[in-house]
C-alpha positions in Angstrom: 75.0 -56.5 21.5 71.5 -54.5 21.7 68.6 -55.8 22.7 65.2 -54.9 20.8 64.0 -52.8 23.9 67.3 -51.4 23.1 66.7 -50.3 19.4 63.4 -49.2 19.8 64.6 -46.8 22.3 67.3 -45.8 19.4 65.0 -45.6 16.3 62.6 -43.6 18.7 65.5 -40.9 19.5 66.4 -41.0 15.9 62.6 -39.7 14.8 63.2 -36.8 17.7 61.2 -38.2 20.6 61.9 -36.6 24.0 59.0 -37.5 25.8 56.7 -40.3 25.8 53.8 -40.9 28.3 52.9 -44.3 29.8 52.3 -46.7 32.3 54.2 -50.2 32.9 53.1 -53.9 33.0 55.1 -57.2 32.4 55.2 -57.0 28.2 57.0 -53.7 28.2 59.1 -54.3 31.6 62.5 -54.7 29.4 61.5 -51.4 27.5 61.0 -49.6 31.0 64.3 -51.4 31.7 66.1 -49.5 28.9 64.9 -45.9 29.6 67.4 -45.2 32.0 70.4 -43.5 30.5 68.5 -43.7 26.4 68.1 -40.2 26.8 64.4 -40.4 26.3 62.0 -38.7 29.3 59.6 -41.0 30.3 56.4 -39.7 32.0 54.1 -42.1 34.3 50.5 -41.7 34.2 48.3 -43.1 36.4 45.8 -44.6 33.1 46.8 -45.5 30.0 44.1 -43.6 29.0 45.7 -40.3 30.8 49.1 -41.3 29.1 47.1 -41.3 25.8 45.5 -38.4 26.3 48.4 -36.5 27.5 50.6 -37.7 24.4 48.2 -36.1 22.9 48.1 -32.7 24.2 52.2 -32.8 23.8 51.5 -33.2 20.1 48.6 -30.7 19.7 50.8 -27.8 21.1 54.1 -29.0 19.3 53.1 -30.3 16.1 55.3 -32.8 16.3 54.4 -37.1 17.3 53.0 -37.7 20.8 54.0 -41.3 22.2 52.6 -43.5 24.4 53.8 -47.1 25.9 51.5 -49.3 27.8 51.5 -53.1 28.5 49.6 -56.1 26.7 46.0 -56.5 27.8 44.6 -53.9 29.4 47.4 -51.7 29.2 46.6 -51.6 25.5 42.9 -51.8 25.5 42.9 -48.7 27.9 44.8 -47.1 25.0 41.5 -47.3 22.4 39.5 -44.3 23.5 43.1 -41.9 22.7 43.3 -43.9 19.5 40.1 -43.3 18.1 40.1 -39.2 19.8 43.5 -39.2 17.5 42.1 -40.3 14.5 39.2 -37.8 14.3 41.1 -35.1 15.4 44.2 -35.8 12.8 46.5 -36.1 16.2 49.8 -37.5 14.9 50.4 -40.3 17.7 52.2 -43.4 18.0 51.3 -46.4 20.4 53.7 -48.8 21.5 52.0 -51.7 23.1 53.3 -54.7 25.1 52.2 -57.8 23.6 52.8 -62.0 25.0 55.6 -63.4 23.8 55.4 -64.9 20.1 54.8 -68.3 21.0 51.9 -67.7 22.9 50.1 -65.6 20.4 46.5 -67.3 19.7 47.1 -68.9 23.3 44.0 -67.2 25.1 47.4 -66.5 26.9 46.9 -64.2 30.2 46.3 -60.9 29.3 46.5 -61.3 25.1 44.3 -59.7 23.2 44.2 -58.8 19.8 45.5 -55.5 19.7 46.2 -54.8 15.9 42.5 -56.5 15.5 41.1 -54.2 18.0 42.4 -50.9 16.8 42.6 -51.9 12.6 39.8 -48.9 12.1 41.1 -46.4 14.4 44.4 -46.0 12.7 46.2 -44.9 9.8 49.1 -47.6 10.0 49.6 -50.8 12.3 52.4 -54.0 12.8 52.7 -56.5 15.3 56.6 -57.5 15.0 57.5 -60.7 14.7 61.3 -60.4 14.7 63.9 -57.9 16.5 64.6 -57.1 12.9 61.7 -55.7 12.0 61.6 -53.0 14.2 63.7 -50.3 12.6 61.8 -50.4 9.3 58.9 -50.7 11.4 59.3 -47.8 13.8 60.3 -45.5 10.5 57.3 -46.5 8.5 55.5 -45.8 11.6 56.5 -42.5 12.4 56.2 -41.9 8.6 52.6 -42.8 8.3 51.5 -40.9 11.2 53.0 -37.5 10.6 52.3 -37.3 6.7 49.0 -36.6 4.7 46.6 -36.2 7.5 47.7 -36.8 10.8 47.0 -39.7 12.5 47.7 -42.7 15.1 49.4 -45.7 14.5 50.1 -48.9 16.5 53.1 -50.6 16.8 52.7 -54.3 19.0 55.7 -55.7 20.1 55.9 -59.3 21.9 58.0 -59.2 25.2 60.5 -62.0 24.3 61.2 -59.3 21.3 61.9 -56.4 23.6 64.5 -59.2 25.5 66.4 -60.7 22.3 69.6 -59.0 21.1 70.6 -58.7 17.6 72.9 -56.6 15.5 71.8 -53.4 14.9 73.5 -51.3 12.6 71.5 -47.9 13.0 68.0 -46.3 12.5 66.6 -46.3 9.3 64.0 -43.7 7.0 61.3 -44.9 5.2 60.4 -43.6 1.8 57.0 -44.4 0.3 57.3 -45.9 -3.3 54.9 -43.3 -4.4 54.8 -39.6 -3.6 51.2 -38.3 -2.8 49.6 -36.0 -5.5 48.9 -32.1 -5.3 47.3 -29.8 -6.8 49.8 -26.7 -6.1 51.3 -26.5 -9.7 47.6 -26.6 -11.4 47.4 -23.2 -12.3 44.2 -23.9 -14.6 42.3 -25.2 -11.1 43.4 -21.8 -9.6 41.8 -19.8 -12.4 38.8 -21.6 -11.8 38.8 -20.6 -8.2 39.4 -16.8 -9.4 36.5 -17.0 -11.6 34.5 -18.3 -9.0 35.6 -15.6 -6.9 34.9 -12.9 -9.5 30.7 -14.0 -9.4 30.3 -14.3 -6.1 28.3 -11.6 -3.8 28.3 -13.7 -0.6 31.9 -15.4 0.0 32.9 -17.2 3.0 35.8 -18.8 4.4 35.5 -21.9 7.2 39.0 -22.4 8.8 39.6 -25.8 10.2 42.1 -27.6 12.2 44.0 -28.6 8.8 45.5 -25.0 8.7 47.3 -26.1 11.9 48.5 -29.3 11.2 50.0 -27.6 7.9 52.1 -25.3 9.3 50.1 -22.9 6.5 49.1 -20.0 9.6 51.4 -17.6 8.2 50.0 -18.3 4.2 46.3 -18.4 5.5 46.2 -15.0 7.4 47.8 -13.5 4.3 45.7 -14.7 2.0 42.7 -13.9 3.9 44.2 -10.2 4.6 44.1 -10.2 1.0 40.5 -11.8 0.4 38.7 -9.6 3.0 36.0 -12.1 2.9 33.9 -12.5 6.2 35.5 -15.7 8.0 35.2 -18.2 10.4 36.8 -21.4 12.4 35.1 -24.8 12.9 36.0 -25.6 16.7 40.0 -27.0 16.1 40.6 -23.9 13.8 40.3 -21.4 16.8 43.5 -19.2 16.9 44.5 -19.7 12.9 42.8 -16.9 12.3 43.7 -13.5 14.4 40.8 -12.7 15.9 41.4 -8.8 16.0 40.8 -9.1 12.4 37.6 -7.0 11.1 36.9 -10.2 8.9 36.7 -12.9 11.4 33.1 -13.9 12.7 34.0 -16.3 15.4 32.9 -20.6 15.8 30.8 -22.0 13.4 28.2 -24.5 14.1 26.2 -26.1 16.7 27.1 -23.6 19.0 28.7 -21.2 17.3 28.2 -17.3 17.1 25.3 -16.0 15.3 27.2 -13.9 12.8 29.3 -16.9 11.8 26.2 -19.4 11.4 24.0 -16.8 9.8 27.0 -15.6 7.6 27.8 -19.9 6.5 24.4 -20.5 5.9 23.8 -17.4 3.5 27.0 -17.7 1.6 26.8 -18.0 -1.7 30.7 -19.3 -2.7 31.7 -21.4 0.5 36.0 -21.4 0.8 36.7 -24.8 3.6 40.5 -25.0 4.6 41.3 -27.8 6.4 38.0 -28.8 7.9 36.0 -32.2 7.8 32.3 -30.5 7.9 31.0 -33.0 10.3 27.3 -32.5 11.6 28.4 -30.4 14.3 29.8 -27.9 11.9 27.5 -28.2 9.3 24.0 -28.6 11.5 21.8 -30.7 9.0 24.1 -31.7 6.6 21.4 -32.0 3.7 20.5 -28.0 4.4 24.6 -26.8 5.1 24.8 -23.5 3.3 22.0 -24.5 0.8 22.7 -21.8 -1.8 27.0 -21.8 -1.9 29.4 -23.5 -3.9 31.4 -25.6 -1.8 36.0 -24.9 -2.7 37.5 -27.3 -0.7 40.9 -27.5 0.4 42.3 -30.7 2.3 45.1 -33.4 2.4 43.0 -36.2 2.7 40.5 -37.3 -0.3 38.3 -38.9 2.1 36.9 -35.6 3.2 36.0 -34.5 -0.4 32.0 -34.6 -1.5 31.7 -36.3 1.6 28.5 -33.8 3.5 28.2 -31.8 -0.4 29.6 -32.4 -3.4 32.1 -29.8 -4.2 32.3 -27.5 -6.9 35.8 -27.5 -6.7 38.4 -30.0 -4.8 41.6 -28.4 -4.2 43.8 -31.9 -3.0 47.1 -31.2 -1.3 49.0 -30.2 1.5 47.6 -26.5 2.4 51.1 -25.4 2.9 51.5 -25.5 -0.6 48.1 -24.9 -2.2 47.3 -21.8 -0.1 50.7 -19.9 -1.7 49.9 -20.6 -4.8 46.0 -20.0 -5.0 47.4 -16.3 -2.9 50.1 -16.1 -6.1 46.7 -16.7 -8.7 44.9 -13.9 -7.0 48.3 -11.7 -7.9 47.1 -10.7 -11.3 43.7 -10.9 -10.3 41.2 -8.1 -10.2 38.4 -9.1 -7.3 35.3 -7.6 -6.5 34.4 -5.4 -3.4 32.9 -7.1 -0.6 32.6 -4.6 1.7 28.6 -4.7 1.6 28.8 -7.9 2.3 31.0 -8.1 5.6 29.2 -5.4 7.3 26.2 -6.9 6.9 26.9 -10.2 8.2 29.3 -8.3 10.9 26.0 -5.6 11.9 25.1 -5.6 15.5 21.5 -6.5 14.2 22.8 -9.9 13.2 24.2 -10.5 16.7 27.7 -9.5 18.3 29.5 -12.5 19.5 28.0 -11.5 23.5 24.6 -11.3 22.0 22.5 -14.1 23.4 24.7 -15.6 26.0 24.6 -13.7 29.9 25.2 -16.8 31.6 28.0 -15.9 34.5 30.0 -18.7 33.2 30.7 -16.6 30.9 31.6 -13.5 32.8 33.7 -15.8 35.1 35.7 -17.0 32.1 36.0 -13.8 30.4 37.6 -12.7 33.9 39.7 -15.7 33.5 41.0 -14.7 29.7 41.5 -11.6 30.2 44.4 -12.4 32.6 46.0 -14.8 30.6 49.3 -14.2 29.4 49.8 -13.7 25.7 50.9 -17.6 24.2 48.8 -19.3 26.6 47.0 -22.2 26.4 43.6 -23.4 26.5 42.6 -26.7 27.2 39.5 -28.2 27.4 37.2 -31.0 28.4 34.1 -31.7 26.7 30.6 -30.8 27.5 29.2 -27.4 28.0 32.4 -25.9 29.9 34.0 -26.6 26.3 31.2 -24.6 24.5 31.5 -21.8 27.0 35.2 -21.7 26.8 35.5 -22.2 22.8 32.8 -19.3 22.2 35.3 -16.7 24.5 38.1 -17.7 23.1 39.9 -14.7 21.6 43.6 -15.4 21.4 45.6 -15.5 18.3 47.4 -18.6 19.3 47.4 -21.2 16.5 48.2 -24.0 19.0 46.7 -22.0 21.9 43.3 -24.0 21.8 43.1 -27.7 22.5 39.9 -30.3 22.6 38.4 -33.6 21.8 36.7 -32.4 19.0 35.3 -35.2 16.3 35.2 -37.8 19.1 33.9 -35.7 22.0 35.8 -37.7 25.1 35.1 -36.7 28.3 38.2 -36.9 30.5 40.4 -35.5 27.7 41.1 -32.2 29.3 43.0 -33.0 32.8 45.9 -35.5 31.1 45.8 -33.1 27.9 46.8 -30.3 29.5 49.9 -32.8 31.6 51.4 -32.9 28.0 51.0 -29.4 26.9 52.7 -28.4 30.2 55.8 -30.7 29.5 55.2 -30.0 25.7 55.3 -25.7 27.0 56.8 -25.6 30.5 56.8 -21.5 30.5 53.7 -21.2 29.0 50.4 -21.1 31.3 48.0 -23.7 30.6 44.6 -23.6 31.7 42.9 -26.7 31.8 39.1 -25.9 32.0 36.7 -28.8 33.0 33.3 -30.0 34.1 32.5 -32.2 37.0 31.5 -34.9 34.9 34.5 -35.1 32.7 37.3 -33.9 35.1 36.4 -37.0 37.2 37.0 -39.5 34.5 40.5 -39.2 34.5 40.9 -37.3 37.6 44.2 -39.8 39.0 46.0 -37.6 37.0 46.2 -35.1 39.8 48.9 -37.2 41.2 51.0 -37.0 37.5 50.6 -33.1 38.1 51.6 -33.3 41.8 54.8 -35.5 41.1 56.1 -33.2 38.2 55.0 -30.2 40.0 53.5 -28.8 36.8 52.1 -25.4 37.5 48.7 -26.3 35.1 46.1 -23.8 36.4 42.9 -26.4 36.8 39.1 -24.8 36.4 35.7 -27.0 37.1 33.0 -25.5 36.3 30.9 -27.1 38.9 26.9 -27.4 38.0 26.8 -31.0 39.6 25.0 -32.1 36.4 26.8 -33.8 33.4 25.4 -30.4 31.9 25.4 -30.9 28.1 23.2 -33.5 28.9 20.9 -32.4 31.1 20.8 -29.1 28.2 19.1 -31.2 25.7 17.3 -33.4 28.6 15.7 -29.7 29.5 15.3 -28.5 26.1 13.8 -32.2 24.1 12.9 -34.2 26.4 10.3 -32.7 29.3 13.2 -31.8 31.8 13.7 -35.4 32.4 16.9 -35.3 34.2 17.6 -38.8 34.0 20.8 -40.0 35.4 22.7 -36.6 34.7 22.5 -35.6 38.1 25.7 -35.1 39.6 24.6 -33.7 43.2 26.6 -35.7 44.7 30.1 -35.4 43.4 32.8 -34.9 46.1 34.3 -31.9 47.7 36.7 -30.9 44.9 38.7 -28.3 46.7 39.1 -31.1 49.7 40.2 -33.6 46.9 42.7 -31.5 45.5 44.4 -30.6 49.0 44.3 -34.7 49.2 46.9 -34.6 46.5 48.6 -31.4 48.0 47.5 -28.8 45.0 46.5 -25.8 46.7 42.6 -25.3 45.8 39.6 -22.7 46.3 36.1 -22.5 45.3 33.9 -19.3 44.1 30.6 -19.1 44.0 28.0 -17.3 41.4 28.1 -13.8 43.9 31.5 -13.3 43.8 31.2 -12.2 40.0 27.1 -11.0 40.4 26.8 -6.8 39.3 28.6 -5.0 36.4 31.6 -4.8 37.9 34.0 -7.6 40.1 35.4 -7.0 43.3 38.9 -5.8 43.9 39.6 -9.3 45.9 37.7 -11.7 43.6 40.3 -9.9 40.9 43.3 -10.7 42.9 42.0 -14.1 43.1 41.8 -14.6 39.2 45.3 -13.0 39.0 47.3 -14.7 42.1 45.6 -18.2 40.4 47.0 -17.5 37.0 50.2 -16.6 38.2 51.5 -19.4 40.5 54.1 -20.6 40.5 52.5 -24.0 41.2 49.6 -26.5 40.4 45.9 -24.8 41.2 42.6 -25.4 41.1 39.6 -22.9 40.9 36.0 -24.6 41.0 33.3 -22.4 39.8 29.5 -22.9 41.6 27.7 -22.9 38.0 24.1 -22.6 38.1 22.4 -26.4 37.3 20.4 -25.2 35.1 22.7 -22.9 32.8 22.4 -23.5 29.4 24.7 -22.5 25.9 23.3 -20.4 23.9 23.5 -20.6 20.9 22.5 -24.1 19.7 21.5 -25.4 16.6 19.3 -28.4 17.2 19.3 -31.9 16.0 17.9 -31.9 12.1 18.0 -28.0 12.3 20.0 -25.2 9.5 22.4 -23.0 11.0 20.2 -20.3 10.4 17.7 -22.1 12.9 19.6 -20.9 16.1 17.6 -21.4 19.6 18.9 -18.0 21.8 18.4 -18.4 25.6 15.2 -15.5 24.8 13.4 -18.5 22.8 
């Protein structure tokens, strides 16, 4: 007869999990007893937070549920920060947590806490089970919850003496909500209303975000855009959705997004959002976000509607069905020409997507992308390096691109890019960090060292916590305070400390017009090794991106590095 740690393990192959990421403690020592021989790859971390984090990065590349385990206590509690970056960035993630055994629940017993308490506004769905025969509706609703509508985490908290008690099990289950969520696909009469919209506008625009991806709508989107011609642009998590090739596409909108695609947003007159939130990094001063446009929105989630501006239109559904049929309205349709339009807001007068930003960084990671093979993947850690990277970012990709977006975390970027490698293991990731963050979760070297995952690893070394020390220099009378980092380690001697081959490059090796035939063989032999690497870049301390839309500023009301 199974035991529970047993069935989970079943009901957890039954909703296609290969992989899951975590880190053992008494509670879940029967669950790590049942991996072997379930047929399930377990991955150890050296944090729950890296096992988090790289559950994560295993969903944003696959689409499909990133799981982590971790133990009762702290195991769980290290778990929160992941939770929460899942929740804002629509990550669909399930956490199994350890928890005491039932009769000690309300105990104060060691290690207890109140996990489901805890955690109650940072998901979409949570259960502590109470009896092993709970847990195949409960893994099913689970799995439901966080993979439909918007994306999202959910917690499942299972008492030890659970995970040890057998029971008759009689097979996995699927759970089927009682009601079906509504659409707006077969309203042709709200579609009509978006073509008339279309017909008297002079200034469209269309915002891509993240919610193209989790769709699976890329292939509708870039049609329907082909079709629009409309100039176009992609909050930070809807990089790659659109091809960037295309004549249309004006790059990152927002705080530090190109000019042509802030300009563009802010002088819009009809405003098309796909899939994006319009949080105050996209939207600069939310009271003054493209003051002139009516706002079409398309999303999943009803929670994101009128929530910066009220909306002339709300298109609710699932964009993989509302973007065919709003493409089938336009069909019979008769548009206007926009051509005036796009090359205006695409003129080299209004700033090319280079304009305004010489740092080297820049050079050195346009070096970098150029190299890349085609279906690589990005991933980044948070601070300026992220801005840098997100701004050059010219692949096609849909998944190619990954962040901590609506939470920001630092850390995020070296156990991220662990799960895309597992998720991807013949693609080439590159992981690209500051010193700040990459030190936050920087055990994981020894997860990437075991598994021998070939994750190409970039600091961008400035030995400040750089985004920071940006507004510290720019607001606040170049009072550095606490952001200097002048005394972080030798990071080339720390990596050879976990046996990953490591080099450094300093600001002359990319200085002049041109780079050297042997800083170019560098770039290339680094990119295509066989095995883990890491490249740290001597940034200047006091390099700044450019551009940035300040606090209470438009989008219009860009600071350039000539200001």
């Amino acid at each position: 007869m199974p035991k529970g740690s047993d069935i989970v393990l079943s009901c957890l192959r039954a909703e296609g999990v290969e992989v899951v990421f975590g880190y053992p403690g008494g509670a879940v020592i029967p669950l790590y007893d049942a991996l072997k021989d379930s047929g399930i790859r377990h991955v150890l971390s050296r944090h729950e937070q890296g096992a988090v984090f790289a559950a994560e990065g295993y969903s944003r590349v696959t689409g499909k549920v990133g799981v982590a385990f971790a133990t009762s206590g702290p195991g769980a509690t290290n778990l929160i920060t992941g939770i929460a970056n899942a929740k804002l960035d629509s990550v669909p993630l399930v956490c199994i947590t350890g928890q005491v055994r039932n009769t000690l629940i309300g105990s104060d017993a060691f290690q207890e806490v109140d996990v489901l308490g805890i955690t109650l506004s940072l998901t979409k769905w949570s259960r502590l089970v109470r009896n092993v025969e709970e847990i195949p509706a409960v893994i099913a609703e689970g799995f439901y919850w966080a993979r439909s509508g918007r994306p999202g985490p959910v917690v499942i908290d299972i008492p030890g003496d659970i995970f040890r008690t057998q029971s008759e099990f009689s097979g996995p289950v699927k759970f089927t909500p009682k009601r079906a969520s509504s659409c707006c696909a077969k309203d042709s009469g709200l579609f009509l209303r978006l073509v008339d919209l279309l017909n008297n506008a002079n200034k469209p625009v269309a915002l891509i975000g993240g919610g193209a991806k989790a769709s699976g709508a890329i292939a509708p989107l870039r049609s329907l855009l082909d079709t629009l011609q409309v100039p176009t642009c992609a909050t930070i998590h809807g990089l790659g959705a659109v091809d960037f090739a295309k004549d249309y596409y004006l790059g990152m909108v927002g705080m530090h997004g190109t000019r042509q695609a802030n300009l563009a947003t802010h002088d819009t007159d009809l405003l098309l959002v796909f899939g994006a939130r319009l949080d105050d990094r996209v939207t600069g001063e939310p009271s003054r976000f493209a003051p002139d446009a009516k706002i079409v929105h398309f999303d999943i989630d009803p929670a994101q509607l009128d929530r910066v501006r009220g909306c002339e239109l709300a298109v609710l559904g699932d964009l993989a069905n509302t973007i065919p049929a709003f493409h089938l309205a336009l069909e019979s349709a008769k548009l206007p020409e926009w051509s005036e339009w796009l090359s205006l807001v695409t003129h080299a007068d209004r700033a090319t997507p280079d304009s305004g930003n010489s740092e080297p960084t820049v050079k050195f990671l346009d070096e970098l992308y150029k190299r890349l093979p085609e279906n690589s993947i990005v991933v980044t850690d948070v601070g300026q390096q992220q801005m840098w990277a997100a701004q050059r970012y010219r692949s096609a990709n849909p998944r190619g691109f990954v962040t901590s977006g609506g939470l920001g975390s630092m850390g995020f970027g070296l156990p991220s890019a662990v799960g895309a490698q597992i998720a991807k293991p013949d693609s080439t990731v590159l992981c690209i960090s500051g010193d700040g963050g990459f030190q936050m979760n920087i055990q994981e070297l020894a997860t990437i060292r075991r598994l021998n995952l070939p994750v190409k690893l970039v600091i961008i070394d400035n030995k400040y916590l750089g985004m920071v020390r940006q507004w510290q220099q720019l607001f606040y009378n170049r009072n550095y305070a606490e952001t200097d980092l002048s005394d972080n380690p030798d990071f080339v001697e720390v990596a050879k400390a976990y046996r990953i081959p490591a080099q450094r490059i300093g600001l002359d090796a990319i200085a002049g017009s041109s780079i050297s035939r042997e800083t170019a063989d560098l770039f290339t032999n680094f990119l295509q090794s066989s095995e883990p690497e890491l490249l740290v870049f001597d940034c200047h301390p006091e390099a700044n991106v450019f551009p940035m839309v300040p606090a209470g500023a438009s989008l219009s009301e860009m600071l350039t590095e000539d200001q």
